[in-house]
C-alpha positions in Angstrom: 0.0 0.0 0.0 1.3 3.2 -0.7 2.2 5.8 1.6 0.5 9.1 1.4 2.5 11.8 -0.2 3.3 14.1 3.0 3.7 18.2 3.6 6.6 19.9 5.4 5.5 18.3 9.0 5.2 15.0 8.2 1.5 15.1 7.5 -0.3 13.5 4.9 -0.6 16.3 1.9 -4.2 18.1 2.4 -5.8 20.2 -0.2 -8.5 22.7 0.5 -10.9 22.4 -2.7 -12.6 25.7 -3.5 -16.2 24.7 -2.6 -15.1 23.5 1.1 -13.7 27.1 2.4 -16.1 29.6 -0.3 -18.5 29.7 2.5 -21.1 29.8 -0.1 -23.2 27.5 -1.9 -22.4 25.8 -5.4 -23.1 28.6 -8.0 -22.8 31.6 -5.6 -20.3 34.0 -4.9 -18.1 33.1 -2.1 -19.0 34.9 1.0 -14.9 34.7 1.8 -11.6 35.8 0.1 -9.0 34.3 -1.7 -6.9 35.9 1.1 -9.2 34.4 3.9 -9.5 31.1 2.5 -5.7 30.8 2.4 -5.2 32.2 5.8 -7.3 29.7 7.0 -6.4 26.8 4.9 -2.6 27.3 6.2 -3.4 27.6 9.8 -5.2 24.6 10.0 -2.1 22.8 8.2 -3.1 22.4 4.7 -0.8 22.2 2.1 -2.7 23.5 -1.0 -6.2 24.7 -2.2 -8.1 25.2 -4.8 -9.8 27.6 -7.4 -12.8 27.8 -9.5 -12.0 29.4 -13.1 -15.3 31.9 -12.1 -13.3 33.2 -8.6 -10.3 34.4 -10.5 -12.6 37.7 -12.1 -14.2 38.1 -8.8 -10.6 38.1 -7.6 -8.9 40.4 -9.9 -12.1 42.7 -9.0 -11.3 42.8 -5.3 -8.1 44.7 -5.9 -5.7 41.4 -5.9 -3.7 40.8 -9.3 -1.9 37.7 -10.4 1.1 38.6 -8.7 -0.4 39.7 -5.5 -2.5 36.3 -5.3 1.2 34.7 -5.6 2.0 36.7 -2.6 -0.5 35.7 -0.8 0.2 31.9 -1.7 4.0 32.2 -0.9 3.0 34.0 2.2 0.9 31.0 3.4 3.3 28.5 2.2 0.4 27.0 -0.2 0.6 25.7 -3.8 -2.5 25.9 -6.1 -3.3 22.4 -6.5 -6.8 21.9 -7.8 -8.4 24.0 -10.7 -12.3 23.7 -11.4 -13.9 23.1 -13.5 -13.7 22.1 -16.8 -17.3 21.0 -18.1 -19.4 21.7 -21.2 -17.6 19.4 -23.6 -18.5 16.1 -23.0 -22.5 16.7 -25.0 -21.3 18.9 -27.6 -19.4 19.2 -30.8 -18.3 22.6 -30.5 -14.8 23.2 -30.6 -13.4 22.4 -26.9 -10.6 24.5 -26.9 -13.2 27.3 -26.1 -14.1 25.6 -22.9 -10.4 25.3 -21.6 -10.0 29.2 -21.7 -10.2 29.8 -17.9 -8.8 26.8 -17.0 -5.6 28.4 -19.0 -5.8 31.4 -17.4 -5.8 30.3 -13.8 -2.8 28.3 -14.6 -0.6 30.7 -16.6 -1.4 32.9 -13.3 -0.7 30.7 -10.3 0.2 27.3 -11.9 -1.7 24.2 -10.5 -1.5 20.5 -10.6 -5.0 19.4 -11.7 -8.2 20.3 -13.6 -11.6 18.8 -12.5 -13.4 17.8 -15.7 -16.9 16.2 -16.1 -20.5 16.9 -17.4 -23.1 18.4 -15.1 -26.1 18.1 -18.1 -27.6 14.5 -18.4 -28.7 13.4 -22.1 -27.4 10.8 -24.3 -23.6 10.9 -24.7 -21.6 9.7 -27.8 -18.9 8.4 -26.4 -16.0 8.7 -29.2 -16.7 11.8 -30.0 -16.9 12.5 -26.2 -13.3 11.1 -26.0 -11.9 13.1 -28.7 -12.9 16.4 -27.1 -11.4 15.0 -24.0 -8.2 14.0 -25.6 -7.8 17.5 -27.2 -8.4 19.3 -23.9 -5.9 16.9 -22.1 -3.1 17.4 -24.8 -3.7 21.4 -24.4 -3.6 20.9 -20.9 -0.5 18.8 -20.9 1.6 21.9 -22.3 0.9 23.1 -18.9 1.8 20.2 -16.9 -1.8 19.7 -15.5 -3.6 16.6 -14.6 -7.1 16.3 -16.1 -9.1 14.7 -13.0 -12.4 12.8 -14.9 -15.3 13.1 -12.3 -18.3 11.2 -12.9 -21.7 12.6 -11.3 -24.8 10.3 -10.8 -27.3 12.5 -12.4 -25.7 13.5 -15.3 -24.2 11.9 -19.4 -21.2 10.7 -16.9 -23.1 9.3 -14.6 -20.4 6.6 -12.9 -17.1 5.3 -12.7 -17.5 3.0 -15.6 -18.6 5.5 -18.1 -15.7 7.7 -16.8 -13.1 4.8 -17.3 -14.5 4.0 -20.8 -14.3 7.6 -21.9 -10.3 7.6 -20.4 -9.9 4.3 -22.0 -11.1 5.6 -25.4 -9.5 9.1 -25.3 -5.9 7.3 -24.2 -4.6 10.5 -23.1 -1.4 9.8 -20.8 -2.4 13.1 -18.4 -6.1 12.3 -18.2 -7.5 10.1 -15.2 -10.3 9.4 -12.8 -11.3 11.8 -9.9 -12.4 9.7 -7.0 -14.7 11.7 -5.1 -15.9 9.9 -2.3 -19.7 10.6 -2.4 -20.0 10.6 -6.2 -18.3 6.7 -6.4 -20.4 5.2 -3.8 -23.9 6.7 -5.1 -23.0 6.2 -8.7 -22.8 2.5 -7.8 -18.9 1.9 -7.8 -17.4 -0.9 -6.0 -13.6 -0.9 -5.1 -12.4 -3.1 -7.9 -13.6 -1.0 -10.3 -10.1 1.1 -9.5 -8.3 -2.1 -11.0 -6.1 -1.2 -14.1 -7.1 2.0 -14.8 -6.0 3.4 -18.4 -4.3 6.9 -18.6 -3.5 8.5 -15.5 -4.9 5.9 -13.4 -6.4 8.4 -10.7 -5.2 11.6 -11.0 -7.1 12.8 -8.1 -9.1 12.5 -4.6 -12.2 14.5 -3.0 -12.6 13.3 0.3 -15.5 13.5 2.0 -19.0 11.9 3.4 -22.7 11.5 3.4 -25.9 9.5 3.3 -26.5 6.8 0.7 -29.3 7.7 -1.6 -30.7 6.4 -4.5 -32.3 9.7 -6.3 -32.6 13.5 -6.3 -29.0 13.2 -6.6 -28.1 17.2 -7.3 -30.2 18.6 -4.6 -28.0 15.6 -2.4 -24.7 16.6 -4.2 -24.6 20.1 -3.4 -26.2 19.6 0.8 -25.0 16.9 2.2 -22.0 15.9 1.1 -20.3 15.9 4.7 -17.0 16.0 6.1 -15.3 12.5 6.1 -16.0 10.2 8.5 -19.2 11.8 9.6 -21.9 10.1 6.9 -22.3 6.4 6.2 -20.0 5.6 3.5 -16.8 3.7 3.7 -14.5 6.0 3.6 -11.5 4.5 5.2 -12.2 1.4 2.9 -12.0 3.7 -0.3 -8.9 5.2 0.3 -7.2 2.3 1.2 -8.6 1.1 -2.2 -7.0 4.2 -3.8 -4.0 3.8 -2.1 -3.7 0.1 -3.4 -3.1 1.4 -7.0 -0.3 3.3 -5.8 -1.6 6.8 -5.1 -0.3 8.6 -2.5 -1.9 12.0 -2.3 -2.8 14.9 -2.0 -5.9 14.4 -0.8 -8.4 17.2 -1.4 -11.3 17.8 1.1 -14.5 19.1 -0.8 -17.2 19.5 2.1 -20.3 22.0 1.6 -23.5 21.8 3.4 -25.8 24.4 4.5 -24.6 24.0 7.9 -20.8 23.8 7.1 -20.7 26.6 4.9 -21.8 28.7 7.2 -19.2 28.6 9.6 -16.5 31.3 10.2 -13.8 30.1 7.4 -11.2 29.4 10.3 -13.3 26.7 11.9 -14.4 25.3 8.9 -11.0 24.8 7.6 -9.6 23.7 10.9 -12.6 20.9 11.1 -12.3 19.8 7.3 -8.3 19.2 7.8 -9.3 17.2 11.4 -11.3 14.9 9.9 -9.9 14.2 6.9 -6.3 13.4 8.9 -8.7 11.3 11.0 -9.8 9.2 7.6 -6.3 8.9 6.6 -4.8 8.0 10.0 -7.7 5.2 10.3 -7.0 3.9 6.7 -3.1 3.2 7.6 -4.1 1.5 11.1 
């Protein structure tokens, strides 16, 4: 089993994802900073965070620039690690390289090592021509050095891991790879094996965290009560031990965001997502 990859104390590698610290719901202006959330994210001893592509306008409007958000970074002693997201591909045949735009921009900016990428519509998906876009974005992406993380959601054209592995198989793109995200693999129906032999990347990225098991209204689920790890019913320590088994060994992002969770003061929120999910990973080396 591999060991997780680990930050300057000896910790396993922790990522803030941008949803977990916005403070705000998915869709909606973040009620904190890119200053705050950093703050926060490096007091309670994360290594990283991440950024939607719609923050960094919102950003540049609050009086930061590129360089001072680099400051800020530095400052903290973070790396941007995870960029979001890269959707509106996978059900069209418009050119993709108009999607990737953002994604670009964030990265020539602050750098980062991975792009979430997936399909939020639902409706019938061809899935070679869904590849090829795919494989064009991840060789644009690759100039770049970034990761494309696949993530599959249950209600939508990618609705589980084995669509998501078919459309990596097909586009055979060497820097494209699944996202594990712990709520979307157990409610799309995954089982561990299905992280056997992965093509591409193999996974090229984690989303910890937690929740109920349903079986429908999976948006309205997706986006309230996805919870912090080790506080819902899924097996959690289970699935990273899984991941772990195919060799990967972090960093592990934390993307939490409930009604209740967002609307704690960034500090605590941070310091309690970081807790837990040291907690998961602790458990799954035991």
């Amino acid at each position: 089993m591999a060991e997780p990859a680990t930050g300057p104390q000896g910790d396993p590698e922790l990522v803030a994802s941008f949803f977990t610290l916005s403070g705000a719901g998915f869709g909606e202006a973040p009620r904190h900073g890119f200053e705050q959330r950093c703050e926060a994210a490096a007091a309670a001893g994360f290594a990283g965070v991440g950024l939607h592509v719609d923050d960094l306008a919102r950003t540049f409007a609050s009086g930061l620039d590129p360089a001072g958000m680099r400051a800020i970074l530095d400052g903290a002693g973070l790396r941007l690690v995870e960029i979001e997201f890269l959707g509106g591909w996978a059900l069209d045949p418009a050119d993709p390289g108009e999607v990737v735009t953002g994604v670009e921009a964030v990265a020539d900016d602050l750098g980062g090592r991975h792009v979430t990428a997936g399909e939020f519509r639902s409706g019938e998906l061809d899935p070679d021509a869904a590849a090829a876009r795919l494989a064009e974005l991840a060789g644009r992406l690759a100039e770049r050095d970034l990761l494309v993380a696949l993530e599959p959601f249950p209600w939508s054209a990618l609705p589980d891991v084995a669509t998501a592995v078919d459309l990596l198989r097909r586009a055979g793109s060497a820097n494209a790879g699944l996202m594990v995200d712990v709520w979307h693999f157990f409610t799309g129906g995954a089982e561990f094996g299905a992280l056997d032999g992965l093509p591409g990347a193999g996974i090229a990225a984690v989303q910890l965290n937690d929740g109920p098991r349903v079986h429908g209204d999976f948006l309205r689920h997706a986006r309230a009560a996805r919870r912090l790890p080790g506080r819902g019913e899924l097996d959690v320590v289970g699935l990273v031990r899984a991941v772990q088994a195919t060799g990967f060994a972090g960093p592990w992002c934390v993307e939490v965001n409930t009604p209740d969770f967002r609307a704690l003061p960034v500090e605590v929120a941070a310091k309690a997502a970081a807790d837990a999910a040291l907690t998961v990973l602790d458990a799954a080396r035991a």
